[in-house]
BALONU-705343 format. One record per residue (C-alpha): x, y, z. Coordinates in nm, 3 decimals, m for minus. Layout:
[[X; Y; Z]]
...
END
This chain:
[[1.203; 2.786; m1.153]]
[[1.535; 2.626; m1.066]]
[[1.726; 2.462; m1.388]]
[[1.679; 2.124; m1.199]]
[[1.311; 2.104; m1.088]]
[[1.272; 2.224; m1.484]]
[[1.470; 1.941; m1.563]]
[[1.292; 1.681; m1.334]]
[[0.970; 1.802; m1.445]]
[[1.068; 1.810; m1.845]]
[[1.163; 1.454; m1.728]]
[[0.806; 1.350; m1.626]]
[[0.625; 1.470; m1.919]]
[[0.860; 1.278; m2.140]]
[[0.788; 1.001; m1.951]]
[[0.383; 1.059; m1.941]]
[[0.393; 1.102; m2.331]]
[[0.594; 0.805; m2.391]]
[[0.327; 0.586; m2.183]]
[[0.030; 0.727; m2.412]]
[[0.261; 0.662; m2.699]]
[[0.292; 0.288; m2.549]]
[[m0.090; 0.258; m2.475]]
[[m0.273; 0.396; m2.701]]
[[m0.274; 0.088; m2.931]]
[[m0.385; m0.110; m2.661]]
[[m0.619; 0.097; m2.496]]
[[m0.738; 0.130; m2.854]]
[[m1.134; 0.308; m2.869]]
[[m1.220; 0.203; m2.511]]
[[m1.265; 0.404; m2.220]]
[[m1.078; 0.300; m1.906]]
[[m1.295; 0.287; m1.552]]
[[m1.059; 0.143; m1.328]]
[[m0.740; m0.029; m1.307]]
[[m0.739; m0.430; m1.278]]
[[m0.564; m0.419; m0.913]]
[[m0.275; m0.312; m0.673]]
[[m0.068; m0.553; m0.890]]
[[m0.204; m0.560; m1.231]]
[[m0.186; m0.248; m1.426]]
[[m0.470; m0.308; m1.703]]
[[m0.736; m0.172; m1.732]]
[[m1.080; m0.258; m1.695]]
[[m1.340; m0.095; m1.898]]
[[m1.730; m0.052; m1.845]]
[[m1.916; m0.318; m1.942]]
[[m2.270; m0.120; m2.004]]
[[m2.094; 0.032; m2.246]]
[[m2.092; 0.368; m2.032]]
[[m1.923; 0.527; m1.724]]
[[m1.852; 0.907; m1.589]]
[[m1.478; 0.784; m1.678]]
[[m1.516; 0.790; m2.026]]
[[m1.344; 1.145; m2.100]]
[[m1.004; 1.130; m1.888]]
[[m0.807; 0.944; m2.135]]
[[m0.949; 1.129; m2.384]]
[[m0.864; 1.441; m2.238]]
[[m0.452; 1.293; m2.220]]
[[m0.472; 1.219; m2.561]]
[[m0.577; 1.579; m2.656]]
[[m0.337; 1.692; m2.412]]
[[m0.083; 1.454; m2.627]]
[[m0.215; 1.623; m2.917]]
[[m0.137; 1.991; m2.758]]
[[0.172; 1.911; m2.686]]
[[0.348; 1.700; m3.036]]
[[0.109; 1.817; m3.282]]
[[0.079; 1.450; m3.355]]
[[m0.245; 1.385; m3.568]]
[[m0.279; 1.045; m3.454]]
[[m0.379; 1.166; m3.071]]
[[m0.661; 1.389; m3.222]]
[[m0.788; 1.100; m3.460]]
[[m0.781; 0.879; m3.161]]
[[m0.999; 1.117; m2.924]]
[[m1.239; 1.176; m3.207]]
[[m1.271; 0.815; m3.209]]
[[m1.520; 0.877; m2.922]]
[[m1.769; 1.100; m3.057]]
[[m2.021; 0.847; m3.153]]
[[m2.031; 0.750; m2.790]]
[[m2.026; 1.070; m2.684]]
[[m2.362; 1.137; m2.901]]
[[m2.480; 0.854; m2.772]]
[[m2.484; 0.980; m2.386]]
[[m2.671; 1.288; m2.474]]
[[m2.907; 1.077; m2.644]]
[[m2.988; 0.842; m2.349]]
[[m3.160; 1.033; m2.076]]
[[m3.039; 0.800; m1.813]]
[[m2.693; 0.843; m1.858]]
[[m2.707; 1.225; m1.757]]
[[m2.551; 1.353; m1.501]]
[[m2.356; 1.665; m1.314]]
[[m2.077; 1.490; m1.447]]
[[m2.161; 1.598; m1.796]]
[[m1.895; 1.869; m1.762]]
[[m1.633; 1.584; m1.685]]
[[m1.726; 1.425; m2.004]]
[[m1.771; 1.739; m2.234]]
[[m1.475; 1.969; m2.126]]
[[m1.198; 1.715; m2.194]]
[[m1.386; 1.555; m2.531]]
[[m1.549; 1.815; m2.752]]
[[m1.456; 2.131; m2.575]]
[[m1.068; 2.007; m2.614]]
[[m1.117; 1.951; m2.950]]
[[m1.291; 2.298; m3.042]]
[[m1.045; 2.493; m2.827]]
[[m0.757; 2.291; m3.058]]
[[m0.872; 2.315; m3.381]]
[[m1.241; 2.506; m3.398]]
[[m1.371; 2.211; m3.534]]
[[m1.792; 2.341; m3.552]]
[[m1.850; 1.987; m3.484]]
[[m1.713; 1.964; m3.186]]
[[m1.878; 2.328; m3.090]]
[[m2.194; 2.172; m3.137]]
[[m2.135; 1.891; m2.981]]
[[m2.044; 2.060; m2.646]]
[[m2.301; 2.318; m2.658]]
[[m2.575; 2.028; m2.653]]
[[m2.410; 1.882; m2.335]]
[[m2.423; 2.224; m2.193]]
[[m2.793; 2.279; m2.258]]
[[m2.837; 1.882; m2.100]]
[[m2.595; 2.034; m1.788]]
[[m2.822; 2.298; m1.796]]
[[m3.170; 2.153; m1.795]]
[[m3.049; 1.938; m1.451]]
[[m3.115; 2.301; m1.258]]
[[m3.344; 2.314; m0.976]]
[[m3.422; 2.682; m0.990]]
[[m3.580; 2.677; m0.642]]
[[m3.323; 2.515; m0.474]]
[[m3.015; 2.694; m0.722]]
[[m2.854; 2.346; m0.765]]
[[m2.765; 2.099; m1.029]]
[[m2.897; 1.747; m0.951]]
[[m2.622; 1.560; m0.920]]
[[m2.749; 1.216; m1.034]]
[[m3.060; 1.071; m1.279]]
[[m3.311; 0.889; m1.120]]
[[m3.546; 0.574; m1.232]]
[[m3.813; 0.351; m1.151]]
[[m3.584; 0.067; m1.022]]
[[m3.523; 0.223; m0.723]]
[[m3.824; 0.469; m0.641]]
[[m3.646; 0.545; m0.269]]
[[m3.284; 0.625; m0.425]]
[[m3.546; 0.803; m0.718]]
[[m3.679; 1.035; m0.450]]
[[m3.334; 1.127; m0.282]]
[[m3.114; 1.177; m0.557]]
[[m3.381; 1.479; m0.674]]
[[m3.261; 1.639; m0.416]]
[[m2.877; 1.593; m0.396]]
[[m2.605; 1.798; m0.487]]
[[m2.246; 1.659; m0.479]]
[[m1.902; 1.825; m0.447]]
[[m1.767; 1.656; m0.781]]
[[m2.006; 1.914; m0.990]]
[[m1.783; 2.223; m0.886]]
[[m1.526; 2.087; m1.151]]
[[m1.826; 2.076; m1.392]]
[[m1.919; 2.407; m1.420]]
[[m1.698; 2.498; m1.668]]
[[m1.876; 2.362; m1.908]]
[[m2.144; 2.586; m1.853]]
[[m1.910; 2.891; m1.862]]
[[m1.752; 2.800; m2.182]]
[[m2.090; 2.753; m2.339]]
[[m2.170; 3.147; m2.188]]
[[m1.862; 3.258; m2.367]]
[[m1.938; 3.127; m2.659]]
[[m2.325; 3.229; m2.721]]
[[m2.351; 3.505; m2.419]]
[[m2.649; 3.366; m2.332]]
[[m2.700; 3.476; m1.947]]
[[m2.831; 3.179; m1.816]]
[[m2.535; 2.946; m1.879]]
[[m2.344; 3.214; m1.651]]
[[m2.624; 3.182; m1.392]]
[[m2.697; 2.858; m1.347]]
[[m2.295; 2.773; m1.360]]
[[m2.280; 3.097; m1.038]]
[[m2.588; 2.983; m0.856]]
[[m2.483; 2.600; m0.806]]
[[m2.109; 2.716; m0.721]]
[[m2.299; 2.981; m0.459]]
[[m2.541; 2.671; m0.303]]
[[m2.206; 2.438; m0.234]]
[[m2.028; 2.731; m0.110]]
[[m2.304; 2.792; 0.135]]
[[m2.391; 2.427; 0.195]]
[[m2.131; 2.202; 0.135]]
[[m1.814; 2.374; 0.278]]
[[m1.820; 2.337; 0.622]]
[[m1.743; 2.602; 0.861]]
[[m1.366; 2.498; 0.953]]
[[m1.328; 2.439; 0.557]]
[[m1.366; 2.073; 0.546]]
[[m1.634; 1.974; 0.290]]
[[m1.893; 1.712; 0.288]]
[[m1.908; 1.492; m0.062]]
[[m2.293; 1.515; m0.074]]
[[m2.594; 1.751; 0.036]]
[[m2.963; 1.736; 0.033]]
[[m3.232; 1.949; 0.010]]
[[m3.619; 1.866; 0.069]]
[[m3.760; 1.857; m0.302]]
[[m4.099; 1.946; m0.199]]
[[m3.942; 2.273; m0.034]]
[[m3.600; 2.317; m0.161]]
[[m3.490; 2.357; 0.183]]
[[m3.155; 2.214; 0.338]]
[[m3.157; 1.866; 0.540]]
[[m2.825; 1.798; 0.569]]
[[m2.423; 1.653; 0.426]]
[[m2.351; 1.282; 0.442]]
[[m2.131; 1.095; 0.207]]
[[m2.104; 0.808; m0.106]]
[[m1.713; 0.781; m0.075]]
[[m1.552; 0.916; 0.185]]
[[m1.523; 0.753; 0.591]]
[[m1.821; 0.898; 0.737]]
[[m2.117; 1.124; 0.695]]
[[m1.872; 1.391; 0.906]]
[[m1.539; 1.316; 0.782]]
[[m1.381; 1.456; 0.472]]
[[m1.297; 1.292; 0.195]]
[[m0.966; 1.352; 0.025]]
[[m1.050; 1.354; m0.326]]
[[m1.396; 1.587; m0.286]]
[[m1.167; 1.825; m0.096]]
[[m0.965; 1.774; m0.406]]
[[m1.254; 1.887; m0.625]]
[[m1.332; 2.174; m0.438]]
[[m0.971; 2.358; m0.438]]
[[m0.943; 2.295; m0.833]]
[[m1.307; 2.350; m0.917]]
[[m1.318; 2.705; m0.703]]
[[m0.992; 2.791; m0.805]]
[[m1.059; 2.753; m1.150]]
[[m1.426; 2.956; m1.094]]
[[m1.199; 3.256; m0.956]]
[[m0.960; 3.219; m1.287]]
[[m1.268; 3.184; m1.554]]
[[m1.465; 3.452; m1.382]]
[[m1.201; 3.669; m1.145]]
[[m1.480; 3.619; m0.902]]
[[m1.156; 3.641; m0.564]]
[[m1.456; 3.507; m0.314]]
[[m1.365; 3.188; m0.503]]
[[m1.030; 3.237; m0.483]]
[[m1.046; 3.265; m0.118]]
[[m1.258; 2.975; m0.059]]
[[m1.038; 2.775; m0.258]]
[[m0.761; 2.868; m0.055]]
[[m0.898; 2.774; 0.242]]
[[m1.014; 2.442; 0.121]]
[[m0.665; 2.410; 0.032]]
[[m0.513; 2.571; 0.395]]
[[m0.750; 2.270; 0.564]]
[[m0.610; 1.970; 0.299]]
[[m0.215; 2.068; 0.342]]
[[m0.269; 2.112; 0.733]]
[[m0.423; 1.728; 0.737]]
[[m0.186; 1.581; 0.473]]
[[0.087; 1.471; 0.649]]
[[0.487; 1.531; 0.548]]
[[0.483; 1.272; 0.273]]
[[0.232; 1.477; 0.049]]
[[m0.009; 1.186; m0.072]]
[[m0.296; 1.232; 0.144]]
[[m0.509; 0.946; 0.311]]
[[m0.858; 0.877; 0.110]]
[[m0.990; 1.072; 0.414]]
[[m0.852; 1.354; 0.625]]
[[m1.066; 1.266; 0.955]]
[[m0.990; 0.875; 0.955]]
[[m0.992; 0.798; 1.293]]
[[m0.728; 0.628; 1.535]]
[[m0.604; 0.275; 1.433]]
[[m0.842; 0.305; 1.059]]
[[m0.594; 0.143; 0.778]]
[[m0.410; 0.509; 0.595]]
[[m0.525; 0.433; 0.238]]
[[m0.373; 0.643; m0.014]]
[[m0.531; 0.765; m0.283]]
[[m0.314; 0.965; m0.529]]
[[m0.564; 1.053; m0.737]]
[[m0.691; 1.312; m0.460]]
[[m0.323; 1.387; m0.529]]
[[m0.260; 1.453; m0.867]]
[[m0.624; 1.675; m0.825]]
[[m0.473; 1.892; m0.579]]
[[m0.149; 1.940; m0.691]]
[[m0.339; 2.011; m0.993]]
[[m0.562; 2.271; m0.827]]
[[m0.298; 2.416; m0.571]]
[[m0.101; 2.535; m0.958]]
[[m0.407; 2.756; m1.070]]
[[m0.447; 2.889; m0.714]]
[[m0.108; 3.021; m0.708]]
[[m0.114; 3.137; m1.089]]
[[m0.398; 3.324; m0.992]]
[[m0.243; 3.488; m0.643]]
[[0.048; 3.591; m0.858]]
[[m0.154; 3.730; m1.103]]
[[m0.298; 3.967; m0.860]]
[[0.008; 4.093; m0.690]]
[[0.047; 3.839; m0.380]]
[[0.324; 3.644; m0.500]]
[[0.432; 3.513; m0.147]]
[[0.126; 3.330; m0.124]]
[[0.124; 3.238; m0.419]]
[[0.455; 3.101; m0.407]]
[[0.390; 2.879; m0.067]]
[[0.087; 2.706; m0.284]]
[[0.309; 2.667; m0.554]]
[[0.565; 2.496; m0.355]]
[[0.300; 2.304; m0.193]]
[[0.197; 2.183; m0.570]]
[[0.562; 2.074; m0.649]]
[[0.622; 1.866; m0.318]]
[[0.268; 1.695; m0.424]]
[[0.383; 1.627; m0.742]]
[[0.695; 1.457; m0.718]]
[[0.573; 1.290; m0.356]]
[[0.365; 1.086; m0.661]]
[[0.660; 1.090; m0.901]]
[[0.877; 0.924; m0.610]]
[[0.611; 0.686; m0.481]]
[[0.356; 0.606; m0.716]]
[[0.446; 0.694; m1.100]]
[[0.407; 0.412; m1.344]]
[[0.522; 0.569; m1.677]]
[[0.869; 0.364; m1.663]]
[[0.678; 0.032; m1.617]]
[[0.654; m0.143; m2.012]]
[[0.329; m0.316; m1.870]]
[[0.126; m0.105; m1.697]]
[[m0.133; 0.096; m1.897]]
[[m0.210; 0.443; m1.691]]
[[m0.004; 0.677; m1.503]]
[[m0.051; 0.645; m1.102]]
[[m0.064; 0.376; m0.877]]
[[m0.292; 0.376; m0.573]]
[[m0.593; 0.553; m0.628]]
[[m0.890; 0.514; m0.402]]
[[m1.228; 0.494; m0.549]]
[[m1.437; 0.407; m0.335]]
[[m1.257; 0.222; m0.031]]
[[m1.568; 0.175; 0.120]]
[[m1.696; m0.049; m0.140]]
[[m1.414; m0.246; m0.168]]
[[m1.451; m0.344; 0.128]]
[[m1.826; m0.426; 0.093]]
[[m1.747; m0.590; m0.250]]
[[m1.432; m0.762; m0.184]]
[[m1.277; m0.577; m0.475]]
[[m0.916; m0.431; m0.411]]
[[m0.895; m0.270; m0.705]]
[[m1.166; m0.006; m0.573]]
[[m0.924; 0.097; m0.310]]
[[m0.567; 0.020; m0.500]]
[[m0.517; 0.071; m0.837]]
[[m0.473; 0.295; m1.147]]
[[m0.754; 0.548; m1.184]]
[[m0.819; 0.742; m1.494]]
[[m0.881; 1.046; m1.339]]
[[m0.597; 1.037; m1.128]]
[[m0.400; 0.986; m1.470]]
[[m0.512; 1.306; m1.657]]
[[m0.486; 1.507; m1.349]]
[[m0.123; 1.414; m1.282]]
[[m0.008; 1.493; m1.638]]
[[m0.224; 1.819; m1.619]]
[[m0.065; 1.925; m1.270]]
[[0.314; 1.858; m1.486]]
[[0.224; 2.110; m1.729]]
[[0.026; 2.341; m1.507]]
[[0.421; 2.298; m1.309]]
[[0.590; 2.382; m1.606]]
[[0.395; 2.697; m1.705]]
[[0.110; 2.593; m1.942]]
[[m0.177; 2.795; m1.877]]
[[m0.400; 2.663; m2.204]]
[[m0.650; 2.408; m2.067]]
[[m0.971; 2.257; m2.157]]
[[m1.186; 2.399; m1.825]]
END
């Protein structure tokens, strides 16, 4: 690495950990959902006490904690493990996204100190992970249904959504800690049924699937967040080059690796030369280019494993054009977006895109500009991925 991309990128982290420094008093035991706006850089926190959210600042403070040593950071993420309890012990809060919550919580904090707590703590999420399998259709169902909405309760037994790739690791860790098989399986089955079914032949990806749940059998790919049912959303394209590059790493399964790399071939081709990409990669003529640099910082993120792992297995040219790929990413959000040298604002990254879709339908801006908490952890994760950490909570 040359002596001044070290330097640049020595430069960020200082910054990152001197904005966690900053916020962590005022950020306090909440979990941040979503930034306040384009212009205000609070955040704004779940009000039913609950949202998928709830582990990415958790995960920078045990990052923080990796990094200084600095007891305070640890004390500060186990500050959450009441309400971590409390979403394994309310059925409707489950999710696929139980690996989001888990890895960076629990796992973290096993992996860092061996506290059995913790252990314990993430095994039961991995058994709840677990017990979503459909083991007729091999997939994870992606969200819980109720009785307030029997229709949405019908569909969503049926739906698989690119997000869970990154939450298989969960289920891996939990393998490689107790060697029971069917962690492993269920964790290689779901990753096989979105390989097959929501990949798309040209590598694009679709951000959900269904399946009949009388038969198990495929209907079709349509979408929650992205432009259209046959466009491809930024940030699921996102999950799918970290999540099946980080399946190839845990596993050295290279299939993954491939597929990752083509997910990742099909993102750089439709970025564009300033390296944030659009909240979708098909928008069509004359749509407003929304940026979202969470889908960004995920990448970048993602592009860092893919070439650690090319390296690792003797192709170091390709390796070396993702990892250049990474670094352009990276400080394309450094340049345009990076927030750690503003005293007021609270996260890391400006302009992430939730769900531009439903700002739109909402009239809330902040859904389609604003600090995103994902985005956040990602960013600082793709900085140390950059600078050669390999250690992560996945």
């Amino acid at each position: 690495m040359a002596a001044e991309t070290q330097q640049d990128l020595e430069a960020v982290k200082t910054d990152i950990l001197g904005s966690i420094e900053r916020n962590a008093p005022r950020i306090g035991s909440r979990n941040p959902m979503i930034g306040a706006g384009p212009d205000d850089h609070r955040w704004v926190y779940p009000e039913i006490g609950y949202f998928w959210t709830d582990s990415f600042w958790v995960g920078e403070l045990w990052l923080a904690h990796m990094l200084t040593g600095d007891q305070r950071y640890k004390n500060m993420a186990r500050m959450r493990n009441l309400h971590l309890e409390r979403i394994l012990d309310t059925p409707l809060w489950l999710s696929h996204d139980l690996g989001f919550l888990f890895s960076l919580s629990a796992v973290a904090d096993y992996r860092l100190t061996g506290d059995q707590q913790a252990r314990t703590l993430a095994l039961r999420a991995a058994d709840a992970l677990k017990a979503r399998f459909n083991w007729a259709g091999d997939y994870l169902v992606a969200w819980t249904a109720s009785r307030e909405n029997m229709e949405h309760a019908a569909k969503v037994q049926g739906k698989v959504i690119i997000d869970s790739i990154q939450n298989l690791s969960l289920l891996l860790w939990a393998y490689q800690e107790t060697c029971i098989v069917s962690y492993r399986d269920v964790a290689l089955r779901h990753a096989d049924t979105l390989r097959k079914h929501i990949v798309r032949s040209d590598y694009s990806t679709f951000h959900t699937f269904d399946f009949d749940t009388s038969t198990a059998q495929p209907i079709g790919g349509n979408t929650a967040q992205g432009y259209a049912d046959g466009s491809c959303w930024s940030r699921g394209q996102a999950w799918g080059i970290h999540g099946f590059a980080q399946l190839a790493e845990t596993t050295g399964n290279l299939e993954f690796l491939e597929l990752s790399a083509k997910l990742a071939d099909y993102a750089l081709d439709k970025m564009g030369d300033d390296y944030v990409p659009d909240w979708d990669y098909l928008l069509p003529a004359g749509e407003e280019r929304i940026k979202d640099s969470s889908a960004g910082a995920v990448t970048s993120s993602g592009l860092f494993i893919l070439a650690d792992v090319l390296c690792r297995i003797g192709e170091r040219k390709r390796g070396e054009r993702y990892r250049t790929a990474a670094l352009k990413m990276l400080f394309a959000l450094r340049e345009r977006h990076d927030l750690t040298n503003n005293p007021d604002a609270q996260g890391l990254l400006s302009a992430g895109a939730s769900h531009v879709h439903g700002a739109r339908a909402q009239d809330r801006p902040n859904l389609a500009n604003a600090m995103l908490p994902y985005g956040d952890y990602y960013y600082f994760e793709a900085v140390l991925r950059a600078l050669g950490y390999r250690q992560f909570f996945w």
